[in-house]
C-alpha positions as CSV (number, residue, x, y, z in Angstrom):
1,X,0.0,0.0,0.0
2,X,1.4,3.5,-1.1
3,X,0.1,6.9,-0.1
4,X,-2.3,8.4,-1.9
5,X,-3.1,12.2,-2.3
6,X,-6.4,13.2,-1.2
7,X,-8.5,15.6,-2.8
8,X,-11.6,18.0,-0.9
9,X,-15.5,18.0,-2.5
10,X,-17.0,21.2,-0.5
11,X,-20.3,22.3,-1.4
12,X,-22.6,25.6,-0.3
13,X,-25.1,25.0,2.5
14,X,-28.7,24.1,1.9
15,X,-30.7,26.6,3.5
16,X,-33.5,24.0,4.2
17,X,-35.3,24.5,7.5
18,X,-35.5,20.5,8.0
19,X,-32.4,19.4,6.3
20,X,-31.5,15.8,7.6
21,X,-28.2,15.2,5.2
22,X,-26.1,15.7,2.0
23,X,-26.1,13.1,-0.4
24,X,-22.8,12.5,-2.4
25,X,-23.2,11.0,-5.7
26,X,-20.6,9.6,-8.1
27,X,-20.1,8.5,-11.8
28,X,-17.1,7.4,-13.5
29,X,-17.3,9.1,-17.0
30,X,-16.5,6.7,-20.0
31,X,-18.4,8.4,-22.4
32,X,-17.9,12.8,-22.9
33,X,-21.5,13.3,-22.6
34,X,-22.1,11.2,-19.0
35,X,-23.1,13.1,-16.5
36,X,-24.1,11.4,-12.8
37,X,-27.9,10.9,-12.1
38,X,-29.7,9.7,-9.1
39,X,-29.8,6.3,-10.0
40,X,-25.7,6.4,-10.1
41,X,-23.7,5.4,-7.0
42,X,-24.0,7.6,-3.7
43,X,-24.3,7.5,0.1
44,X,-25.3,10.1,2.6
45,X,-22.6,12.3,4.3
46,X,-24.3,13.9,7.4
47,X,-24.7,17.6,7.3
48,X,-20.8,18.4,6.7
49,X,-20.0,20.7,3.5
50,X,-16.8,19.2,2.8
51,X,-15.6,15.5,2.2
52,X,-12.1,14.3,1.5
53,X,-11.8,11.3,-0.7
54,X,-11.2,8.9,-0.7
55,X,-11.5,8.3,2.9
56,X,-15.1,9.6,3.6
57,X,-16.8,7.6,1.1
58,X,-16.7,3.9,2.2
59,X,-16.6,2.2,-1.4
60,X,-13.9,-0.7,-2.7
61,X,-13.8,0.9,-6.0
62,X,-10.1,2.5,-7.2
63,X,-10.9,6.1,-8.4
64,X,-8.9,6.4,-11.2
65,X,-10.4,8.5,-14.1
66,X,-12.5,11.4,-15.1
67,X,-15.6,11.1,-12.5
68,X,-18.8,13.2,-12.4
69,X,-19.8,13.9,-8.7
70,X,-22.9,15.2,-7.4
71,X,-24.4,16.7,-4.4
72,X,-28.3,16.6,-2.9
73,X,-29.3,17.8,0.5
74,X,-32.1,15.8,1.8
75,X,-34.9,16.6,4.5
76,X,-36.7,14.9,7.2
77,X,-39.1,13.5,4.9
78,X,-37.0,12.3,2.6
79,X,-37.7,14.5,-0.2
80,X,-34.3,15.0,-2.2
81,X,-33.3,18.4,-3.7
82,X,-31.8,19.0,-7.3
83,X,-28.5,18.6,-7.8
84,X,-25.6,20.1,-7.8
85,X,-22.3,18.6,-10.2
86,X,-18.8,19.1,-11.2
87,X,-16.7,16.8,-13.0
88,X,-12.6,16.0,-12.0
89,X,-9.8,13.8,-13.1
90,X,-9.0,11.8,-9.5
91,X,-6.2,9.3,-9.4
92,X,-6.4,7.9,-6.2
93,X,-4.1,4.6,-7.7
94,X,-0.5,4.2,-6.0
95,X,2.3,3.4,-8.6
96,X,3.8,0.2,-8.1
97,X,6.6,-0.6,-6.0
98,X,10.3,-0.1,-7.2
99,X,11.1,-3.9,-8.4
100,X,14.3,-4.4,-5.8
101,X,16.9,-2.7,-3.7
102,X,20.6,-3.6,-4.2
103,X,23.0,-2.1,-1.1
104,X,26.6,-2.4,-2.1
């Protein structure tokens, strides 16, 4: 395992009265034209503004690519606001190890 250089998502706050948590969704772009939807990957954050990846999203999945990430603030009845994206190159993929060490 290498280290690997995280990057920030902060959003704007929601002004809703009754807001219960951010949703953060994710897409890995293959295409130019995809764009992330509701029915792509996602899980809740809390109410925090700012995530740092890839630590605070609990998925197995190597980010390595152009990704289209998405942000919905949710209420206490579960109603989900529109969303809000931006697209970024993330590399989040250590190199591999040097193959040997020689000491002399």
């Amino acid at each position: 395992m290498g280290i690997i250089k995280q990057r920030v998502i902060s959003w704007g706050e929601s002004n809703a009265v009754d807001l219960a948590s951010y949703r953060v969704y994710w897409k890995k772009k293959v295409d130019a034209g995809d764009v992330v939807t509701y029915d792509d990957e996602h899980q809740d954050v809390g109410l925090v503004t700012e995530i740092t990846l890839p630590d605070d999203i609990s998925s197995s999945m190597e980010w390595e690519g152009d990704y289209s990430i998405g942000i919905t603030a949710l209420d206490n009845t579960g109603n989900e606001s529109p969303m809000t994206s931006a697209e970024s190159f993330f590399d989040f993929v250590a190199p591999p190890a040097p193959g040997f060490v020689t000491i002399i």
